[in-house]
C-alpha positions in Angstrom: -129.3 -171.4 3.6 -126.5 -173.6 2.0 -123.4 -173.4 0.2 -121.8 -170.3 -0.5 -124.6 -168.2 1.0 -123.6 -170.2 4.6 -120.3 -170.0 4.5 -120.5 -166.0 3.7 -122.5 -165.6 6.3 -120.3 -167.6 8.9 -117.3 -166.1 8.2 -118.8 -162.5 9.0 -119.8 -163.5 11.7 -116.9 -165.2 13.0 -115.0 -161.8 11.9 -117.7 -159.2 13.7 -117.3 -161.8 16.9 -113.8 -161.6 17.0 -114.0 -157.7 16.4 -116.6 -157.0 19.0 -114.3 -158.8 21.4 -111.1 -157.1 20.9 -113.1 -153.8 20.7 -114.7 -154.7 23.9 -111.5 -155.1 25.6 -110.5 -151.5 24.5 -113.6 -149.8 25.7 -113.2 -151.7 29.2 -109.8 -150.4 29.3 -110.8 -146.9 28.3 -113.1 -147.3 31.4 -110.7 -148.1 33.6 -108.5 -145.0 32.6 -108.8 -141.8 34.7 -109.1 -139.2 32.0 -109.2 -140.3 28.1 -108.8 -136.9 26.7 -108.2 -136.2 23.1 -104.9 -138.1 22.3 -105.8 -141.9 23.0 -109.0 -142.2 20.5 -106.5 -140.3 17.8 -104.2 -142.7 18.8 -107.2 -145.4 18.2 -107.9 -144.2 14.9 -104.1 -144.2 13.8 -103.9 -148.2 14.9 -107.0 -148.5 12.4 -106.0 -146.7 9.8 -102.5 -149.1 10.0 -104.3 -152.5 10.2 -106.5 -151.8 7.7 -104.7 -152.7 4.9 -104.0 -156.0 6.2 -107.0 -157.0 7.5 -109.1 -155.8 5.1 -106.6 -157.3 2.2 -107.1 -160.8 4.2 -110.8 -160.0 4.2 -111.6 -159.3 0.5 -109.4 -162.7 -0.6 -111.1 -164.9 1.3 -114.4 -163.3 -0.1 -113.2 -163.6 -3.4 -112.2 -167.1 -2.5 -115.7 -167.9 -1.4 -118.0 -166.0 -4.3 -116.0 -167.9 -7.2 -116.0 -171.0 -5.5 -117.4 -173.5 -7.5 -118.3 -176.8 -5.4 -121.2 -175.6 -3.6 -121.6 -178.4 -1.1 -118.2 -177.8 1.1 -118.3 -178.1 4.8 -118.9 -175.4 6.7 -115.8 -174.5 8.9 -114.0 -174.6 5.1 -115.5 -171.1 5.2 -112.2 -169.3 6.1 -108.7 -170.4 4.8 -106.1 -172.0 7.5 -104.6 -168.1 7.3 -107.5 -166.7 8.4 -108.5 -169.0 11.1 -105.3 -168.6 12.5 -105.2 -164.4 12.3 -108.8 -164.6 13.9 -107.8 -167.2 17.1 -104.5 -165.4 17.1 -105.7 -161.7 17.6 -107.9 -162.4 19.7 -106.1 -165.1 22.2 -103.6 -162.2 21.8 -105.9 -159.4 22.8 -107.1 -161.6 25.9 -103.6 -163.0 26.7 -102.1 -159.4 26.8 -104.7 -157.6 28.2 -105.6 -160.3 31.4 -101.3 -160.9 31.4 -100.5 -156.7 32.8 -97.9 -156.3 30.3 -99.2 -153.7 28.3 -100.6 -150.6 30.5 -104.1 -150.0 30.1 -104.0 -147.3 27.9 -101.8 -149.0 25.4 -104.9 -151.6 25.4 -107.3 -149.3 25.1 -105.6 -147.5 22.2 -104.1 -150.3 20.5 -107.4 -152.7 20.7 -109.7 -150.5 20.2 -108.1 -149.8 16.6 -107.8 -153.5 16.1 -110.9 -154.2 16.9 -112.9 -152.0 14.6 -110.5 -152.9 11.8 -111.9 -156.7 12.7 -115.5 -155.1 12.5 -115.0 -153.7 9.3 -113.8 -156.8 8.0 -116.4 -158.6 8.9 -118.6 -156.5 7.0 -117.2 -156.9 3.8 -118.1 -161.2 4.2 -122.1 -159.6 4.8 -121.4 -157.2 1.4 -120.2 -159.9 -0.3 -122.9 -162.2 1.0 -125.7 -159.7 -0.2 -124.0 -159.4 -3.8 -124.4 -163.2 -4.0 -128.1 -163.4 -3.1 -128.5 -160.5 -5.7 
């Protein structure tokens, strides 16, 4: 697989790795919390409904970008714009920083990357959407 086609395909993945990882913090700090109760995965789903917009608005221009691209042989890492490389390394050195720093209790991780972190997922999904309307 070449082309568009690759670099579709490599920037969902590089979005659902970066989601799976900031999810993944949030669910270990969920386990490290004594009782979860009902409030915190509310909480979670409020964080996701609030950096959807962005996130997703990021995602469906850089598909865009990539589906009406014409030059078909471009390198690879030329999958994702500078803007998105940089929103990808930065949430996620982020997530890691803050979560391995102690300055944000553990359910304020849990609650804010969890959120985060599926918003990443879903993200990355719309690259394998897109990826499947251009092998139609």
């Amino acid at each position: 697989m070449t082309g568009k086609p690759a670099r579709l395909l490599l920037a969902g993945c590089l979005w659902l790795l970066a989601g799976g990882v900031v999810t993944g913090l949030g669910l270990a700090a969920y386990g490290t919390l004594p009782r979860v109760g009902w409030l915190r995965p509310v909480l979670s789903l409020v964080v996701f409904q609030v950096a959807d917009a962005p996130f997703l608005f990021l995602a469906w221009t850089e598909t865009r970008r990539l589906r009406w691209d014409t030059q078909d042989r471009r390198p690879l890492h030329q999958a994702l714009s500078l803007r998105t490389w940089l929103t990808l390394a930065g949430v996620t050195a982020a997530a890691l920083w803050l979560a391995r720093a102690g300055w944000i209790p553990p359910d304020g991780v849990a609650v804010v990357w969890t959120g985060l972190g599926a918003t990443l997922l879903v993200g990355g999904v719309l690259y394998f959407v897109a990826l499947w309307r251009e092998m139609r």
